[in-house]
PDB file of N, CA, C and O in Angstrom:
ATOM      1  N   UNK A   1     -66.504  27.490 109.499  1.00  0.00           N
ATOM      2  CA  UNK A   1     -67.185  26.308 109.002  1.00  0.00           C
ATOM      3  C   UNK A   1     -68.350  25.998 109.937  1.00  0.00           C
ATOM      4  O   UNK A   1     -68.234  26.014 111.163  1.00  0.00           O
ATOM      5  N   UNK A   2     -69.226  25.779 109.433  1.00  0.00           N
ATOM      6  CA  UNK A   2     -70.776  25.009 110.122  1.00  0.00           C
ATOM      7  C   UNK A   2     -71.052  24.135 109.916  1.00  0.00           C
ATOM      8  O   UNK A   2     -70.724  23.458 108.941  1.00  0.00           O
ATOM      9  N   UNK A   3     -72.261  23.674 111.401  1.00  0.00           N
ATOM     10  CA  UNK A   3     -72.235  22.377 110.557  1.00  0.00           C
ATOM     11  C   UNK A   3     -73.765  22.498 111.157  1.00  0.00           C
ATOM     12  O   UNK A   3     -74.112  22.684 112.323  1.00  0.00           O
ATOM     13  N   UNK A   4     -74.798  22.282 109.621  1.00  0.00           N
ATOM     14  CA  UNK A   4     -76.168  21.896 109.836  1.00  0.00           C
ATOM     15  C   UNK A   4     -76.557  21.160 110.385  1.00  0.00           C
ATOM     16  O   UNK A   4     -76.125  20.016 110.243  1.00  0.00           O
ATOM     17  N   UNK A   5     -77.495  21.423 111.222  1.00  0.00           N
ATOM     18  CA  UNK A   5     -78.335  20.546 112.049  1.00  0.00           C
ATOM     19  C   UNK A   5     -79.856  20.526 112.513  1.00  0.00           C
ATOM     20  O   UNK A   5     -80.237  21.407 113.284  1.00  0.00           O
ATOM     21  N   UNK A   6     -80.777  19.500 112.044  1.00  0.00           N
ATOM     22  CA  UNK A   6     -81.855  20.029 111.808  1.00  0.00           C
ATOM     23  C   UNK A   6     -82.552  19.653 113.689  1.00  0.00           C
ATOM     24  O   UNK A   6     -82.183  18.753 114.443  1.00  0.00           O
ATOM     25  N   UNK A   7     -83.734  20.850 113.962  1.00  0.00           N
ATOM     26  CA  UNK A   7     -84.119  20.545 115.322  1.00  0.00           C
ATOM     27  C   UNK A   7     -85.308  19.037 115.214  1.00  0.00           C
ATOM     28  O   UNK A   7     -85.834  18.630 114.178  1.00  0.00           O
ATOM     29  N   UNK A   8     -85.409  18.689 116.051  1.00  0.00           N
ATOM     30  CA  UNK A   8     -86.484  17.528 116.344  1.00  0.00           C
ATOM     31  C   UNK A   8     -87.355  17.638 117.385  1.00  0.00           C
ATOM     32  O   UNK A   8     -87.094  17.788 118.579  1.00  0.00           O
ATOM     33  N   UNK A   9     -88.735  17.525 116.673  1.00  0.00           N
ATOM     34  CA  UNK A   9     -90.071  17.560 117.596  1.00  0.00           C
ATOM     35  C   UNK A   9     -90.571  15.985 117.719  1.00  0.00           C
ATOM     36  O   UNK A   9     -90.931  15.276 116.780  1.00  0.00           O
ATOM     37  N   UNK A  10     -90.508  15.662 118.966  1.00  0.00           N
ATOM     38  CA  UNK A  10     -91.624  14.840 119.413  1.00  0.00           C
ATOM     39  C   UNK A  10     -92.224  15.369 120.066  1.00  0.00           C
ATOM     40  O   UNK A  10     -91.880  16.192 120.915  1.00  0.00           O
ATOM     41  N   UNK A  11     -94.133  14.678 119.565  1.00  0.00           N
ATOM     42  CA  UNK A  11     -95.387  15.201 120.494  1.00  0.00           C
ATOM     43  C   UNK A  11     -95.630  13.893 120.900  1.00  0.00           C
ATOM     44  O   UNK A  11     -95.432  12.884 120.224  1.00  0.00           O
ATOM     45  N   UNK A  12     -96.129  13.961 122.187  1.00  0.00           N
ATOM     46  CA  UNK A  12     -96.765  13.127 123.269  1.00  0.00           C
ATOM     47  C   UNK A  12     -98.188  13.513 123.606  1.00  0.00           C
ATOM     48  O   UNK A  12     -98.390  14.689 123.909  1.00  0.00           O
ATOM     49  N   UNK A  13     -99.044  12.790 123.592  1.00  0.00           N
ATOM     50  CA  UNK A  13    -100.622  12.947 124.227  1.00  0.00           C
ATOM     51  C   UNK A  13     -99.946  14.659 125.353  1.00  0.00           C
ATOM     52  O   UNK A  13    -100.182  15.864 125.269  1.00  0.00           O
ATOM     53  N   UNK A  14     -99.293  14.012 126.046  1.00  0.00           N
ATOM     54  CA  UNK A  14     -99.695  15.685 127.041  1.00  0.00           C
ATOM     55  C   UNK A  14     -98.368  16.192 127.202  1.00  0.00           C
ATOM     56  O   UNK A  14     -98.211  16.483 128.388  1.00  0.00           O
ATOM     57  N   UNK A  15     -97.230  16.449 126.448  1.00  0.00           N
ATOM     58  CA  UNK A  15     -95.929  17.083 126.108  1.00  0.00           C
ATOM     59  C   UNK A  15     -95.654  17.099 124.860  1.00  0.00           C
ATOM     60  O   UNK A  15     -96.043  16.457 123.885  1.00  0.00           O
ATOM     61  N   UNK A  16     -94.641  18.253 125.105  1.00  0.00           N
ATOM     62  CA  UNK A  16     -93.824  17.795 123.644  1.00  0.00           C
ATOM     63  C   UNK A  16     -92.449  18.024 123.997  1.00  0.00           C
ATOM     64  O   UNK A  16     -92.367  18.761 124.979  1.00  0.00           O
ATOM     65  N   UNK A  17     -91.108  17.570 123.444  1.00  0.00           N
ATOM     66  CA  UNK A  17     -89.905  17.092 123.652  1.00  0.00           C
ATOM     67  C   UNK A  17     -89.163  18.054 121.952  1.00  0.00           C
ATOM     68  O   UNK A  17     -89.370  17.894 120.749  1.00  0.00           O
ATOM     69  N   UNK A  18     -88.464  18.814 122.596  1.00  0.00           N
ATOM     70  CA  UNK A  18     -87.896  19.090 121.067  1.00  0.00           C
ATOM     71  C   UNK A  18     -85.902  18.612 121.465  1.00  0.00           C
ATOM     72  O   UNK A  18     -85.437  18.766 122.595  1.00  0.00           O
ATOM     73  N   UNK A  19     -85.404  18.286 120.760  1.00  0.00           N
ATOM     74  CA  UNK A  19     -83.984  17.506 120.348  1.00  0.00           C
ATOM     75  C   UNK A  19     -83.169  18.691 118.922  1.00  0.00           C
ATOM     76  O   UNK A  19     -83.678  19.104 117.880  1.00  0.00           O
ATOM     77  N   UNK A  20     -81.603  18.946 119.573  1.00  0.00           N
ATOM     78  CA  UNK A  20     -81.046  19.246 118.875  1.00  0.00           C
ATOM     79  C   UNK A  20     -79.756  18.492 118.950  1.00  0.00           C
ATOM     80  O   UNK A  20     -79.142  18.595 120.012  1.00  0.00           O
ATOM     81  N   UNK A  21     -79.147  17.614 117.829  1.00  0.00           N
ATOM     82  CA  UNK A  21     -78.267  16.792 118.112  1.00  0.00           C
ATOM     83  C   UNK A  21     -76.642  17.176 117.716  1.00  0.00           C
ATOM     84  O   UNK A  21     -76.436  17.548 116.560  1.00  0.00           O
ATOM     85  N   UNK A  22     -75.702  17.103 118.492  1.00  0.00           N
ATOM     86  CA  UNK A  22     -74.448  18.006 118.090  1.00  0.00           C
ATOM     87  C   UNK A  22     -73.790  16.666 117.214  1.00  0.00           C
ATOM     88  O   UNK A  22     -74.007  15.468 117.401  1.00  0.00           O
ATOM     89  N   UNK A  23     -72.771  17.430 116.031  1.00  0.00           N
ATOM     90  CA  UNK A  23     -72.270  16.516 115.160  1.00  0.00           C
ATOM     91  C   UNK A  23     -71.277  16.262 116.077  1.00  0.00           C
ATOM     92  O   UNK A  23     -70.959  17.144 116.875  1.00  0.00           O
ATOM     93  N   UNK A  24     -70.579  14.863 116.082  1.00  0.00           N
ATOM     94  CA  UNK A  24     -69.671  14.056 116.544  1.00  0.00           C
ATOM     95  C   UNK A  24     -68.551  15.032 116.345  1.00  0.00           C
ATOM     96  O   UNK A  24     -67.984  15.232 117.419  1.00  0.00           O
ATOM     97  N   UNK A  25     -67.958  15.808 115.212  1.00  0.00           N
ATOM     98  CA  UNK A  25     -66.509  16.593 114.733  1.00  0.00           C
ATOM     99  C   UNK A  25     -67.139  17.519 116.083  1.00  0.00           C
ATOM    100  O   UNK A  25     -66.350  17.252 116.989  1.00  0.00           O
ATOM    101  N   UNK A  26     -67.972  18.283 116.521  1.00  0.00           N
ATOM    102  CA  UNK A  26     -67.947  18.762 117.443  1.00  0.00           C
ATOM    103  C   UNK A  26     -68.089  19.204 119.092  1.00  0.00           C
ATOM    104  O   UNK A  26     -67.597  20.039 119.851  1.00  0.00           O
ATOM    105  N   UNK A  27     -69.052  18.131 119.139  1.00  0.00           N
ATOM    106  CA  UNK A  27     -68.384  17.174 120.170  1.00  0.00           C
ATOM    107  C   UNK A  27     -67.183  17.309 120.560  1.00  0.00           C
ATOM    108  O   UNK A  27     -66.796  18.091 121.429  1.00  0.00           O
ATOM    109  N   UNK A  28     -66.288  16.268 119.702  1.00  0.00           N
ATOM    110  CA  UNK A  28     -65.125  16.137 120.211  1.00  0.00           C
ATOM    111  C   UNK A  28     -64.048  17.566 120.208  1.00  0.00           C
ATOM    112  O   UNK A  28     -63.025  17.685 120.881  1.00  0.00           O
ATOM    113  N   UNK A  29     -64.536  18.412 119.394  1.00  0.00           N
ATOM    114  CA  UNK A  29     -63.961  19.839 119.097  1.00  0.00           C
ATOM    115  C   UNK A  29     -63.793  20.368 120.637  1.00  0.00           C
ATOM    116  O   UNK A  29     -62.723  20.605 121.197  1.00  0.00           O
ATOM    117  N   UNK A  30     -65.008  20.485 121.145  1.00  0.00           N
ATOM    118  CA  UNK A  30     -65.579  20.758 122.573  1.00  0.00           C
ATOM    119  C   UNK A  30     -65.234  19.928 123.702  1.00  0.00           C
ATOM    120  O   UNK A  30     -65.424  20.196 124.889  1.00  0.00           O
ATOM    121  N   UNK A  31     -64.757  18.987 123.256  1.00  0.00           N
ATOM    122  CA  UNK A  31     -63.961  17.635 124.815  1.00  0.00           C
ATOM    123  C   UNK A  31     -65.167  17.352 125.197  1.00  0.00           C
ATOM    124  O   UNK A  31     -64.939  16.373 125.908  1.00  0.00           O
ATOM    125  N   UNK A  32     -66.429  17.532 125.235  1.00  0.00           N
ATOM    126  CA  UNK A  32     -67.668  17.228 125.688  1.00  0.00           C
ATOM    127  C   UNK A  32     -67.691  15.696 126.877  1.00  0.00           C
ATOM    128  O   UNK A  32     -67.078  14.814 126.276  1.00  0.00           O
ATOM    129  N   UNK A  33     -68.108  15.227 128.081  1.00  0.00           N
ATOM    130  CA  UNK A  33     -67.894  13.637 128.323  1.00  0.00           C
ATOM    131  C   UNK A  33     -69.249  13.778 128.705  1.00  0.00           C
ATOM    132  O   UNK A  33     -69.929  14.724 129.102  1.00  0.00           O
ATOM    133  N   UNK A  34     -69.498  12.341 128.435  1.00  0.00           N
ATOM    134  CA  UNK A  34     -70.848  11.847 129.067  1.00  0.00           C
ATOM    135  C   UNK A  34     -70.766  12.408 130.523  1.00  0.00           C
ATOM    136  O   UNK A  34     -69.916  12.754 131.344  1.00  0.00           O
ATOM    137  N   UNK A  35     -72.364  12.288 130.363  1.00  0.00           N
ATOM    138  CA  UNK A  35     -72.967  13.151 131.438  1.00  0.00           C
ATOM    139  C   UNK A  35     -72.476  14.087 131.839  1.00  0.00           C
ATOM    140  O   UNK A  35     -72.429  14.276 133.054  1.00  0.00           O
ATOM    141  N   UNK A  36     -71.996  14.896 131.028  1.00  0.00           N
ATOM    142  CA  UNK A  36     -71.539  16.584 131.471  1.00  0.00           C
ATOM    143  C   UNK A  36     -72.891  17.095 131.546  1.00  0.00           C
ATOM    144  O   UNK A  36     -73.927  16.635 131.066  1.00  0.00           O
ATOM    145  N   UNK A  37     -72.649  18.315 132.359  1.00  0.00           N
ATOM    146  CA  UNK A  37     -74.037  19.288 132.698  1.00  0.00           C
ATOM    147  C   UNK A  37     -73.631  20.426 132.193  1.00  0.00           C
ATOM    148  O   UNK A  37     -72.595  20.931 132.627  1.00  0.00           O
ATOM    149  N   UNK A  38     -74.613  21.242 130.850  1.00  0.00           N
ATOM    150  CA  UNK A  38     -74.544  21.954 130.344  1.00  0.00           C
ATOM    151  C   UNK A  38     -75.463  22.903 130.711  1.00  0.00           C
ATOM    152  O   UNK A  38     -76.482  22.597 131.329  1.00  0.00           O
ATOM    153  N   UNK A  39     -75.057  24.621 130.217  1.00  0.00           N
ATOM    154  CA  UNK A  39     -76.408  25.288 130.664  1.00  0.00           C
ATOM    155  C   UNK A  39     -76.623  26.134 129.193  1.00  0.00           C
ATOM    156  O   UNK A  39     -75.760  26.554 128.422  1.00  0.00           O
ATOM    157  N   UNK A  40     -77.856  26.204 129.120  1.00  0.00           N
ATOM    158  CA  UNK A  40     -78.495  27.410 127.901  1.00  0.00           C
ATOM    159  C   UNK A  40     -78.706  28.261 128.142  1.00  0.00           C
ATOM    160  O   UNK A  40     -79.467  28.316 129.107  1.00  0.00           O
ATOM    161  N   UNK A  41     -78.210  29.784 127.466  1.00  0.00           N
ATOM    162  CA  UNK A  41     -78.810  30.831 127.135  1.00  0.00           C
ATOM    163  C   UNK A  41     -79.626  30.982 126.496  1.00  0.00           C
ATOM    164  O   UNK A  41     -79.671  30.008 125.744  1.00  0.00           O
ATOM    165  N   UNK A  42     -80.851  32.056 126.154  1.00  0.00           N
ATOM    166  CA  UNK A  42     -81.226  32.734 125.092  1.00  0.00           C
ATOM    167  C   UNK A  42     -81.181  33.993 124.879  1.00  0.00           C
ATOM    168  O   UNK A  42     -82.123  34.727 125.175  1.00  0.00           O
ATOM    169  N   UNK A  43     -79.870  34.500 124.233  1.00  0.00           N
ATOM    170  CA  UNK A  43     -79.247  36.036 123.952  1.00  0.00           C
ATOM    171  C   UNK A  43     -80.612  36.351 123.629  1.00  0.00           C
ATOM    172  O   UNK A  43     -81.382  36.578 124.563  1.00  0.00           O
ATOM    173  N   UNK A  44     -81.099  36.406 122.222  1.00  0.00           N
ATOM    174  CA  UNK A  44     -81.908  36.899 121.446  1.00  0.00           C
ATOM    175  C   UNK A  44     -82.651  35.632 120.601  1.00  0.00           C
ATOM    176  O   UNK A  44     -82.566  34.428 120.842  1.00  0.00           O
ATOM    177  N   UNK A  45     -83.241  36.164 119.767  1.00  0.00           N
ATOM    178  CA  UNK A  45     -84.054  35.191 118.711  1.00  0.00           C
ATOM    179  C   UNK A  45     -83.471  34.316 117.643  1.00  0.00           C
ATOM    180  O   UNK A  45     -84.049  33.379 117.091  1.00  0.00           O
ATOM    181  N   UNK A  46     -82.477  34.662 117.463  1.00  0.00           N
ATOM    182  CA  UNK A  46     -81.580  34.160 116.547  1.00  0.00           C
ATOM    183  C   UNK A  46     -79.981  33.603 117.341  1.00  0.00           C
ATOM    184  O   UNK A  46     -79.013  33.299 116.644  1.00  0.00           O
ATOM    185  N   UNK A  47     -79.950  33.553 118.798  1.00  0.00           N
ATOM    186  CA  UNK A  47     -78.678  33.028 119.292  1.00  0.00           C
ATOM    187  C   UNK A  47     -78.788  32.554 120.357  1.00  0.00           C
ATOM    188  O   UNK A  47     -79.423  33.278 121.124  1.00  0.00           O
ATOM    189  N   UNK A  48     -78.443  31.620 120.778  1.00  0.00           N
ATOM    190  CA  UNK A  48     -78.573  30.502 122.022  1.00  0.00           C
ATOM    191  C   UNK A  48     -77.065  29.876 122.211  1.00  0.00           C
ATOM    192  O   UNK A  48     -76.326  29.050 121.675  1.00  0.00           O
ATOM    193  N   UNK A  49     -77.079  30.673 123.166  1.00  0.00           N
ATOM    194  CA  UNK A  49     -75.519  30.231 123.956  1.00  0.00           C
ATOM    195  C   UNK A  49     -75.275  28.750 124.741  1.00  0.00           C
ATOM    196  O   UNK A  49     -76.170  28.394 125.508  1.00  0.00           O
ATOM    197  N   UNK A  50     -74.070  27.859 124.571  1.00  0.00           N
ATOM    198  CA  UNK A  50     -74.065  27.107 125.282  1.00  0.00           C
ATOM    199  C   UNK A  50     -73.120  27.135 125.840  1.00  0.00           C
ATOM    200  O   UNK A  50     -72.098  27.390 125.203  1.00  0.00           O
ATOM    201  N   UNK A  51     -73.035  26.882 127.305  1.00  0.00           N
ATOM    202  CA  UNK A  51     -71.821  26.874 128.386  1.00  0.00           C
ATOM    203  C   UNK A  51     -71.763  25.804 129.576  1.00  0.00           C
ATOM    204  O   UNK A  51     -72.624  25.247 130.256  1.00  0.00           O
ATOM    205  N   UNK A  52     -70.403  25.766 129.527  1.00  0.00           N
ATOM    206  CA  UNK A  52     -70.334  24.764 130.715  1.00  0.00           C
ATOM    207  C   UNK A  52     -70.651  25.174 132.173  1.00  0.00           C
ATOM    208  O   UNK A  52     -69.953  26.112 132.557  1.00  0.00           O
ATOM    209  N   UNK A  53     -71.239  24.857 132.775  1.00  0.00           N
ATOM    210  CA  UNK A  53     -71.312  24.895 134.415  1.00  0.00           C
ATOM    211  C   UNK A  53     -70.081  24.816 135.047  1.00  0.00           C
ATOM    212  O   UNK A  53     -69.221  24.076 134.570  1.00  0.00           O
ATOM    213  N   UNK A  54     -69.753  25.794 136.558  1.00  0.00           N
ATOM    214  CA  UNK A  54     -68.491  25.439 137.111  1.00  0.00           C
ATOM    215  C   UNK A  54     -67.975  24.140 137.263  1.00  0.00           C
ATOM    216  O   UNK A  54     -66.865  23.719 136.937  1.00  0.00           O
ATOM    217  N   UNK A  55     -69.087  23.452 137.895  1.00  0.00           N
ATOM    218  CA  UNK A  55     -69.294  22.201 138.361  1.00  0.00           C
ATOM    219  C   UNK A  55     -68.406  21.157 137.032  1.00  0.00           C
ATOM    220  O   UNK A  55     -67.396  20.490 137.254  1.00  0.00           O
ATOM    221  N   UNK A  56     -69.015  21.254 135.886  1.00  0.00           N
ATOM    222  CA  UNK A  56     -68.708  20.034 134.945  1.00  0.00           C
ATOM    223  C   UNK A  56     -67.686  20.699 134.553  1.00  0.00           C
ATOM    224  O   UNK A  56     -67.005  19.841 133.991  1.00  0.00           O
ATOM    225  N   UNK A  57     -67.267  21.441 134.502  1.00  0.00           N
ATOM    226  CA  UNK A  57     -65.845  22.252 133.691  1.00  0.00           C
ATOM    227  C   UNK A  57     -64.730  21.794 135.041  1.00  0.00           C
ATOM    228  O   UNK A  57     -63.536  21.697 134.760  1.00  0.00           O
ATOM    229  N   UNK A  58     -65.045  21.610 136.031  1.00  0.00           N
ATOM    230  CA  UNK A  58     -63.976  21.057 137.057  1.00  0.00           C
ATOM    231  C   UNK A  58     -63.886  19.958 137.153  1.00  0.00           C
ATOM    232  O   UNK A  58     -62.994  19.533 137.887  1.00  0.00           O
ATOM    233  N   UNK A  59     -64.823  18.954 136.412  1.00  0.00           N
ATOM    234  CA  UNK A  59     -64.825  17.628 136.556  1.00  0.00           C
ATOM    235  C   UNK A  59     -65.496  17.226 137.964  1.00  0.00           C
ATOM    236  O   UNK A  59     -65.321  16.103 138.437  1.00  0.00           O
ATOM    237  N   UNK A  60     -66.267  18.198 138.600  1.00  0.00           N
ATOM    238  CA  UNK A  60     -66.623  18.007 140.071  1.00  0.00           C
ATOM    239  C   UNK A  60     -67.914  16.944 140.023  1.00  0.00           C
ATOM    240  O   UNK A  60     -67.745  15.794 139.620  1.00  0.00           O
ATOM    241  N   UNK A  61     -69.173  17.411 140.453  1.00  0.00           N
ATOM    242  CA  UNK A  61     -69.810  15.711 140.994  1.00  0.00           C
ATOM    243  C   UNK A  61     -70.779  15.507 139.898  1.00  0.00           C
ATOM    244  O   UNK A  61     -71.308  14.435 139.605  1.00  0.00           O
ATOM    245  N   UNK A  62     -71.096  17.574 138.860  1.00  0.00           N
ATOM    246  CA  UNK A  62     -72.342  17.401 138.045  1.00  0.00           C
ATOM    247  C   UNK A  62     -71.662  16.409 137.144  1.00  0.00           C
ATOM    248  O   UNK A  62     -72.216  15.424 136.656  1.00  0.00           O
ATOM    249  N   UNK A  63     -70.371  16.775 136.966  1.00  0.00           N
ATOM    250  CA  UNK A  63     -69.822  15.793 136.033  1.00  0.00           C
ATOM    251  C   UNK A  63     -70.082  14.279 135.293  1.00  0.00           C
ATOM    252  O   UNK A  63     -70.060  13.826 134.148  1.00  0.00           O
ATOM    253  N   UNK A  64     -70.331  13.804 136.618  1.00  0.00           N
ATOM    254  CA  UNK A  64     -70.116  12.293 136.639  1.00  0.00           C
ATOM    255  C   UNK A  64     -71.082  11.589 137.574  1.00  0.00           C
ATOM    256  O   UNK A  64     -71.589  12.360 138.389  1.00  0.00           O
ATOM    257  N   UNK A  65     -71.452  10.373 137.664  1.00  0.00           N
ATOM    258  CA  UNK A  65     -72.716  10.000 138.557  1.00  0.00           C
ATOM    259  C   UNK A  65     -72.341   9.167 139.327  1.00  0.00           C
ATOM    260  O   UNK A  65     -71.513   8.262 139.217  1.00  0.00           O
ATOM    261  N   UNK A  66     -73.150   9.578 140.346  1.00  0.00           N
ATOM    262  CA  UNK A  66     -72.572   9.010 141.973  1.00  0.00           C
ATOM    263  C   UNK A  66     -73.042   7.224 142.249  1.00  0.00           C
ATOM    264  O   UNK A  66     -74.184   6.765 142.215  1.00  0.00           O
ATOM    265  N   UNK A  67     -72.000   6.623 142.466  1.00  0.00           N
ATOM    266  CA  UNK A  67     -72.387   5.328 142.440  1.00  0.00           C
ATOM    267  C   UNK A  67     -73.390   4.904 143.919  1.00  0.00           C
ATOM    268  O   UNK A  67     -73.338   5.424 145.033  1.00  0.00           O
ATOM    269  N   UNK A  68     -73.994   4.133 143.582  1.00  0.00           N
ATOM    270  CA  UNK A  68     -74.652   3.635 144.869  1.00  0.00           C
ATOM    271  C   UNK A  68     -74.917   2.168 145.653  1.00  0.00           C
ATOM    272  O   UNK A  68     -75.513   2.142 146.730  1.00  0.00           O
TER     273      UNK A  68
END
């Protein structure tokens, strides 16, 4: 099962910002928590890997934000 998701461009005078937003069913599929630190692949042209970092997969410091 898939689940569509369309990409998003914002342009700025001197950037541009593109957004891909994960559906909530997967998300939670994934245990995902705020402010986890994720990393991207790009296998090829057609596949983009996503994986957790040691760090956020241990719950260690990328995890979560350091109070001050």
């Amino acid at each position: 099962m898939g689940y569509p998701t369309r990409v998003q461009l914002i342009r700025r005078k001197a950037s541009q910002q593109w957004y891909v937003n994960f559906p909530a069913a997967l998300a939670q599929a994934m245990e995902f928590r705020k402010g986890e630190v994720i990393e991207w692949a790009v296998l090829d042209r057609d596949t983009l890997l996503l994986r957790r970092t040691a760090c956020a997969d241990a719950g260690g410091p990328a995890a979560r934000k350091k109070k001050r």
